[in-house]
Wavefront OBJ file of the C-alpha trace (Angstrom):
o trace
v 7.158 -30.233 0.634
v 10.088 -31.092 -1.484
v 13.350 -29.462 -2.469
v 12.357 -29.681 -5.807
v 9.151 -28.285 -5.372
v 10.172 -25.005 -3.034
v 12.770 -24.734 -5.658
v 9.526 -23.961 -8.427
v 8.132 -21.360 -6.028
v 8.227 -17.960 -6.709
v 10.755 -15.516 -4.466
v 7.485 -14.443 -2.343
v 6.339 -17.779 -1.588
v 9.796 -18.424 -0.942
v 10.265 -15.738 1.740
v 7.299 -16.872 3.564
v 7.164 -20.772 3.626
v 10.285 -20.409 5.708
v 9.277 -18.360 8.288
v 7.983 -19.701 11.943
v 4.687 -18.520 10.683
v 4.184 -20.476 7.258
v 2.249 -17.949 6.034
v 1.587 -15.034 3.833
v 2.918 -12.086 5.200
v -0.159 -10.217 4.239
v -2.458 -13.039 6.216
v -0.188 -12.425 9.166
v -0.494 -8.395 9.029
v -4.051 -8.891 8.924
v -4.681 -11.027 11.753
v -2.339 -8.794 13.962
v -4.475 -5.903 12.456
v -7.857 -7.511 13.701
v -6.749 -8.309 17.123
v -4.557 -5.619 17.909
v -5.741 -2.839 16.187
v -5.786 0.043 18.662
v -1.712 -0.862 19.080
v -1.977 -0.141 14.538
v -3.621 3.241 15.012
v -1.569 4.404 18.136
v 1.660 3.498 16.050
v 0.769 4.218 12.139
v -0.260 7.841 13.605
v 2.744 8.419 16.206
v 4.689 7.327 12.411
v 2.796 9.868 10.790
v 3.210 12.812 13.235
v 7.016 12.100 13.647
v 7.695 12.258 9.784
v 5.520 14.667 9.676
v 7.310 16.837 12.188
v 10.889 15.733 10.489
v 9.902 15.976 7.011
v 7.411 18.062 6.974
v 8.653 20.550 3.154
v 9.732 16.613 1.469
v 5.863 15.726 2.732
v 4.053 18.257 1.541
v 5.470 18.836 -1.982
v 5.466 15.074 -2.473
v 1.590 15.324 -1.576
v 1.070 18.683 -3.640
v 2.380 16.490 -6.676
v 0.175 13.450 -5.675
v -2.715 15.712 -5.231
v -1.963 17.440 -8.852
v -1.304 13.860 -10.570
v -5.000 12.816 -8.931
v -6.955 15.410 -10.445
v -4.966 15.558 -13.688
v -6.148 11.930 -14.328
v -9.174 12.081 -13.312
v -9.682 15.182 -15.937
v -7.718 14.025 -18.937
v -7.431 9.734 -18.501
v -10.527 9.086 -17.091
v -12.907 7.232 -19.748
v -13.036 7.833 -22.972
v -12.937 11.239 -25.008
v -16.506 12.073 -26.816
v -16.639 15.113 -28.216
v -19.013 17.543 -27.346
v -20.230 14.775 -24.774
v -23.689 15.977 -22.571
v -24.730 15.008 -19.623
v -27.317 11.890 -18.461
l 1 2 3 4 5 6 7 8 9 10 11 12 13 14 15 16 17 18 19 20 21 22 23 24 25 26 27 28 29 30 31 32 33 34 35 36 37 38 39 40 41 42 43 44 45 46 47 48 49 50 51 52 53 54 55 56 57 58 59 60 61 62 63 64 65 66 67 68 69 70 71 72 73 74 75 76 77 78 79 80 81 82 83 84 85 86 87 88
């Protein structure tokens, strides 16, 4: 690879092509997932219980408002409006 052509890459590609790894982050987070997964679980849930135990008011009304936003698009922006619509 050239100057000129890293220079026509976008920031991402960027970023990675000049790590040790040369490649996508996302390819690398995978492979560590596959091979080392029960290390992921242990850690993404010792994460979880920790902000959890620390934030646990911020968590909860930020998932209360999740939670409302879910079911208020699945009830007004799901498919189209038909009036007076039946059932299959």
């Amino acid at each position: 690879m050239t100057w000129k052509e890293w220079l026509k890459y976008g920031i991402y590609k960027k970023l990675w092509s000049l790590t040790p790894i040369n490649r996508p982050f996302t390819y690398w987070l995978r492979d560590t997932w596959h091979r080392l997964e029960g290390i992921w679980i242990i850690g993404l849930v010792a994460i979880g219980a920790l902000l959890g135990h620390w934030l646990w008011d911020l968590i909860f009304w930020f998932l209360l408002v999740f939670a409302l936003g879910y079911i208020a698009g699945h009830l007004f922006w799901g498919k189209e409006y038909i009036p007076n619509q039946r059932g299959e």
